[in-house]
Structure formats: structure tokens, C-alpha cells
C-alpha positions in Angstrom: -8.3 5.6 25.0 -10.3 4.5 22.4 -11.1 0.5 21.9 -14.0 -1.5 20.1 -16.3 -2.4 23.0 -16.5 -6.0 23.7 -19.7 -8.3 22.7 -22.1 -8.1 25.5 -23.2 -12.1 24.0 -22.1 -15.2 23.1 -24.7 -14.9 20.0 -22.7 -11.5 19.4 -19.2 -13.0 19.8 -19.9 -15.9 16.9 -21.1 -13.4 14.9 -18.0 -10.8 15.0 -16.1 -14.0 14.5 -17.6 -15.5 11.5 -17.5 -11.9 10.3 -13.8 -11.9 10.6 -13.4 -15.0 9.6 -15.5 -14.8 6.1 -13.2 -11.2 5.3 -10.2 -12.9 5.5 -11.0 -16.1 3.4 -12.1 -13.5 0.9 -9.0 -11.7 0.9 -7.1 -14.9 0.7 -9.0 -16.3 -1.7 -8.5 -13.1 -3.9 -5.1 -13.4 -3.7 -4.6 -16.7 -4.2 -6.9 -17.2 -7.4 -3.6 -16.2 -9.9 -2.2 -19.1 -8.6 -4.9 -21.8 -9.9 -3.3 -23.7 -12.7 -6.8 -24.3 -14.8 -7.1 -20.5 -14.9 -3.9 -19.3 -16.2 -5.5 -18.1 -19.5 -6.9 -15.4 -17.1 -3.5 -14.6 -15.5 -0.7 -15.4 -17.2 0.9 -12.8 -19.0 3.5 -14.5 -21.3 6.0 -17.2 -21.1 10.0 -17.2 -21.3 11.6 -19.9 -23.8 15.3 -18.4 -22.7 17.5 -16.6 -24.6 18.6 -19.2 -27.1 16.1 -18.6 -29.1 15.8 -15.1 -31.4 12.2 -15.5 -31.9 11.1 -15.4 -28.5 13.2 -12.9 -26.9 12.1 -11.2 -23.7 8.7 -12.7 -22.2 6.2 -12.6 -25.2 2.6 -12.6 -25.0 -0.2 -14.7 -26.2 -0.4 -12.6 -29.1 2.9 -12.9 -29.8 3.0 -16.2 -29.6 0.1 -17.3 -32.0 1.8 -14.8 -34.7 4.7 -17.4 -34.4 2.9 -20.1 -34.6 0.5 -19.3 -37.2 3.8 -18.3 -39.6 5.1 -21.8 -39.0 2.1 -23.7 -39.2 -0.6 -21.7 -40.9 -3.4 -20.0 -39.9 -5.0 -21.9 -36.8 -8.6 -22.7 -37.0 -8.7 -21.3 -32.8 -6.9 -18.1 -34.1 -6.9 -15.7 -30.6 -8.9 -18.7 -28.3 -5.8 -20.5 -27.9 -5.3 -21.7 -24.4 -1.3 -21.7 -22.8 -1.5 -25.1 -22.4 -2.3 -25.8 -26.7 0.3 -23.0 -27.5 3.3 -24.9 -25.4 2.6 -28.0 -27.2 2.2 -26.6 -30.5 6.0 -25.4 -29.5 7.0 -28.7 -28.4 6.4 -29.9 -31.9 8.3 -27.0 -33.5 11.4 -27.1 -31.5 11.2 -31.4 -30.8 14.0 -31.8 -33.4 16.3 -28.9 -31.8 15.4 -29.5 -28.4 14.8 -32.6 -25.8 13.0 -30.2 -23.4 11.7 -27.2 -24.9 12.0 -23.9 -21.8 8.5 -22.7 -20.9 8.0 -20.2 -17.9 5.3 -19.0 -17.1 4.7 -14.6 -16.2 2.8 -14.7 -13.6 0.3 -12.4 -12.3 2.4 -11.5 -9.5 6.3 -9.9 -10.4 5.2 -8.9 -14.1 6.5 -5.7 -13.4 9.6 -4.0 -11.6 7.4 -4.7 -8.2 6.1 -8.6 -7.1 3.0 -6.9 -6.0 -0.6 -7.2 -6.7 -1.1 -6.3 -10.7 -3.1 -3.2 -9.8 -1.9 -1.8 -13.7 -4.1 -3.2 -16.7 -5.1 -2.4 -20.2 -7.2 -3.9 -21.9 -5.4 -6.2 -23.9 -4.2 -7.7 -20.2 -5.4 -11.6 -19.7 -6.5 -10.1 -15.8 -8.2 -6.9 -17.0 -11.8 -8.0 -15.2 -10.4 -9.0 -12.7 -8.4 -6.3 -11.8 -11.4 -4.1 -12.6 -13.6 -6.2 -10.0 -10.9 -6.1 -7.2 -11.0 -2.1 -7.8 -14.5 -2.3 -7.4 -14.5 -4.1 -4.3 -12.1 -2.1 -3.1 -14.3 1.3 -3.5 -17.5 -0.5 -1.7 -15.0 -1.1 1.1 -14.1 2.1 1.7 -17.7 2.9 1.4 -18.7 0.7 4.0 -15.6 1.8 6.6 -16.3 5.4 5.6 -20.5 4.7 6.6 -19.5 2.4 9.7 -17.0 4.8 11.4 -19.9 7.7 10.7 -22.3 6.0 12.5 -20.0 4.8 15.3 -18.7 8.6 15.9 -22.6 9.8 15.7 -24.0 7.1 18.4 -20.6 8.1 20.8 -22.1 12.0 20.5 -25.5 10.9 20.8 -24.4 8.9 24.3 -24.1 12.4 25.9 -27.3 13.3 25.9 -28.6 11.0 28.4 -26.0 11.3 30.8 -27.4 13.5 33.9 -24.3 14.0 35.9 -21.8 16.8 34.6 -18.5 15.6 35.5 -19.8 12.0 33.7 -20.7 13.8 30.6 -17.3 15.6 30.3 -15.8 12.2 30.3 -17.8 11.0 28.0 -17.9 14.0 25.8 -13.6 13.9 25.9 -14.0 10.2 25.3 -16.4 11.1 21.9 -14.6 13.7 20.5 -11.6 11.3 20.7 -13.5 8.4 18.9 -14.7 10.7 16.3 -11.2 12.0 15.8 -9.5 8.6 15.3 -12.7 8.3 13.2 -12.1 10.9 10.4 -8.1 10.3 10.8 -8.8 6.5 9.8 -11.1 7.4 7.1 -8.7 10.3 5.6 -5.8 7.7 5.7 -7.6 5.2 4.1 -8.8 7.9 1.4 -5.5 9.6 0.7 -3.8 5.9 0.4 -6.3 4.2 -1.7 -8.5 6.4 -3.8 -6.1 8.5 -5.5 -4.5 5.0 -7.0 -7.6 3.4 -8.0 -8.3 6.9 -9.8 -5.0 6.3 -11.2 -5.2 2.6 -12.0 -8.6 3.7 -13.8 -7.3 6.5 -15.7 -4.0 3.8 -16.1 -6.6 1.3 -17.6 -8.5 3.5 -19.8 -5.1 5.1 -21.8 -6.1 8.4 -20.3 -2.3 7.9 -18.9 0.6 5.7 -18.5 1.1 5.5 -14.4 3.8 2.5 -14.7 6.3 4.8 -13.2 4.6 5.5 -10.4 3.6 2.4 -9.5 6.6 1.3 -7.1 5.8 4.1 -5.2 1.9 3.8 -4.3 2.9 0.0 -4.0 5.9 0.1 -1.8 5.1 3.8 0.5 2.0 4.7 0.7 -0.3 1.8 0.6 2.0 0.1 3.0 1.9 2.9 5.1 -2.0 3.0 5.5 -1.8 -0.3 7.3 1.4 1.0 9.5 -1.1 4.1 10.4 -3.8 2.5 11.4 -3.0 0.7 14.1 -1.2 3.5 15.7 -4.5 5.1 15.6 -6.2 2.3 17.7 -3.7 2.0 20.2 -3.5 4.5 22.9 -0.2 2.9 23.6 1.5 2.8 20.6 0.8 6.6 20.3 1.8 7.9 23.6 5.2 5.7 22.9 5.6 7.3 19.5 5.0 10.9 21.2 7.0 10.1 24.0 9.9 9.1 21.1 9.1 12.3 18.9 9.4 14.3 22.5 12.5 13.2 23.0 14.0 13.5 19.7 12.5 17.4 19.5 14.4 18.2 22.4 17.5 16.8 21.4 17.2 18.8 18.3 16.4 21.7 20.4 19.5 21.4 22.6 22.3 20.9 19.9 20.8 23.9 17.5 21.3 26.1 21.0 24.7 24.5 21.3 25.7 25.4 17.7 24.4 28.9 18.2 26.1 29.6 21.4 29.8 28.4 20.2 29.8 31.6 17.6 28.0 33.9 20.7 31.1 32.7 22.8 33.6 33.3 19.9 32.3 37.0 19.4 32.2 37.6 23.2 35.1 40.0 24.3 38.1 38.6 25.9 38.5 40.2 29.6 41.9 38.8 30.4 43.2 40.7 27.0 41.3 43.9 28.0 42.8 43.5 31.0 46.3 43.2 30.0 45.9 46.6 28.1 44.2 48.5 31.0 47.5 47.5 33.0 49.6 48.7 30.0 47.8 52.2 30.0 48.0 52.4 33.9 51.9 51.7 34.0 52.2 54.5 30.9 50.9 57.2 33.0 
């Protein structure tokens, strides 16, 4: 089976572990950055007044919003550089006389769209544009690195071989390589085939060269989800031989009822010997 060999060091041990450690603050870090109130000019998309009002139906944007405002109160010296937080006063004001609290909510970076996922879907006039572009960007030197890292692991396993003097030691070995070179490219062919076609498309999404918003649920909610299913029934020698074992088992349970539904016309076409009987006697008696 294949497995990540253990540290050989204490040294070695707090390294891996601050390693792991210092990928998943990133990641959380990342992911949590939307949420940071003092940066919502950066992230939040629009804001919902209701539907009371005409003049703000659906979840306008900054844009829209300073057309409003600037139609009510003039042209504003801060024009496009108006921050959420100005704009909902400036409403406050507007609607103080029709309204003790005045609705604000706030579009968030996450559940924009039909999907609460990670905004993956900019253009240029998005409040998240750079940052989306930076997290795709990240996201390629990733793969990168995995693609270079499993490479090198898969060409030190081979390299192993050549010092090993006893045969039936080096076909172990060798069996044990070309199975960690296999998980190898399987790992890195997953992780191509889930990511890099939708960063191509995200790109090509960003840059107008398409629209991809339809097909956005589905990289979101089957295949980039699946990746992370696939890998770690690549690691596993136990998972695998339980999913084989399962796939065995429903193969041959396919295998016995097409069998059974071919056999029930065979029996239906076979001829009937008790009636070919009956007529033999018939014949017999005639004579």
C-alpha cells in the first residue's frame, strides 16, 4: 500500500507540523477575509432595502445606488469612492421621514449567486475582482507545486531500485514504485481535470470572452467536490479494496439477474415434452 513515510526526527516532525499548520491558517484566513466588516467595500456586492420600495428593487449595486442618490441629492463630491457605510446613511436621511428604521442587507461575497459557494465568477466591475484573480493565482502555483512534489516523490521511489542487490527485494520494491507512481499521476490528473478547466473558465468568465454562470453549480457542487472525495480513496489502500470489494459485488449481481432475464424467454421457447408426448401416444393408439 502506498503511505507518506513517517519523520525519521523530532526536528522533522515540527517541521511537517508547522507546514500543515501554516496551509490551513492560510486557507482559513482566505476564506474568512469576506467576512471583515472594515473591508466590505471589497466584498459586498449590493444591499437589499425590501420590496417596499420601487427604487430599490432586487439587490442593487454600488452603482446603482450612487445614481439614486446623486438624483436626490445632487451630484456628490466622492462620485464612485463612496464607501457602504456613507451610502446607508445618506439613505437614512432620505427615507428618515417615511421610515423609523430604514432595511439595509448586505450581499455578501458568499450566496451572491444561485450557489453559497466561493465567488469563483467576476467581472470587472465586481467589488472582489483582485481578489478572486489572486485566489486563482494561488490556486495554479498550487497545483504547480503538487504536480512538481508528486514528480519528484515517484522519481526517488524508481531511483530506490537501483541500489537494492537482492532480486526478490527489488521486485517488492519495484511493485511498490510503480504503485506510488501510479497514485502519483492519478492524483495529479484528478486535481488537473477538477481545477484547471474552471480556472480557464473563470478566466475566460472574467475577461467577457464568455458568460459561464450556468455552469457554475455544476463545477461548484460535482466536480470540485469530487476531487477531494477522490483523493483520499487514492491514499488509502483500504478504502479502495472496500470500494472494489463493493463494485465486485454489485457486478456480479448485475451479472446474475441479466442471465436470469435471458434464461426466462430460453425456457419459454424450449419445447414442451409432456405435450410431445401426449401426441406421440395419440399417433401410436391411431395405428
Amino acid at each position: 500500500s502506498f503511505a507518506i513515510p513517517s519523520p525519521t526526527s523530532r526536528k522533522h516532525k515540527l517541521k511537517l507540523i508547522v507546514v500543515i499548520l501554516a496551509i490551513v491558517l492560510s486557507a482559513l484566513l482566505i476564506a474568512l477575509i469576506p467576512f471583515v466588516g472594515s473591508l466590505e467595500d471589497y466584498f459586498v456586492n449590493g444591499l437589499y432595502h425590501g420590496s417596499e420600495i420601487p427604487l430599490f428593487l432586487g439587490a442593487p449595486d454600488k452603482k446603482s445606488h450612487i445614481g439614486i442618490l446623486e438624483a436626490y441629492y445632487g451630484r456628490l463630491r466622492s462620485g464612485n469612492l463612496l464607501s457602504w457605510e456613507l451610502i446607508r446613511q445618506l439613505l437614512k436621511h432620505m427615507f428618515s421621514q417615511d421610515y423609523s428604521e430604514f432595511p439595509n442587507k448586505k450581499v455578501q461575497f458568499y450566496g451572491n449567486d444561485a450557489v453559497c459557494a466561493f465567488k469563483y465568477l467576476v467581472r470587472k466591475e465586481d467589488p472582489q475582482y483582485l481578489f478572486v484573480w489572486v485566489t486563482h493565482i494561488i490556486q495554479i502555483v498550487c497545483f504547480m507545486i503538487m504536480t512538481v512534489s508528486y514528480t519528484i516523490i515517484a522519481r526517488k521511489s524508481s531511483r530506490g531500485l537501483v541500489k537494492v542487490a537482492d532480486k526478490k527485494t527489488a521486485k517488492s520494491l519495484e511493485r511498490r514504485s510503480l504503485k506510488v507512481q501510479g497514485v502519483a499521476t492519478v492524483i495529479i490528473l484528478t486535481d488537473f481535470i477538477s481545477w484547471i478547466p474552471f480556472i480557464v473558465i473563470c478566466i475566460l468568465h472574467s475577461t467577457e470572452v464568455l458568460d459561464a454562470t450556468k455552469w457554475y453549480s455544476i463545477f461548484t457542487l460535482v466536480l470540485n467536490p469530487l476531487n477531494s472525495v477522490i483523493n483520499p480513496i487514492l491514499l488509502n489502500s483500504k478504502i479502495r479494496e472496500s470500494i472494489i470489494k463493493m463494485i465486485d459485488k454489485i457486478s456480479i449481481r448485475a451479472l446474475v439477474i441479466t442471465q436470469e432475464t435471458i434464461a426466462i424467454p430460453l425456457n419459454n421457447m424450449a419445447p414442451n415434452k409432456s405435450a410431445d408426448h401426449a401426441t406421440a401416444v395419440v399417433v401410436h393408439d391411431k395405428e
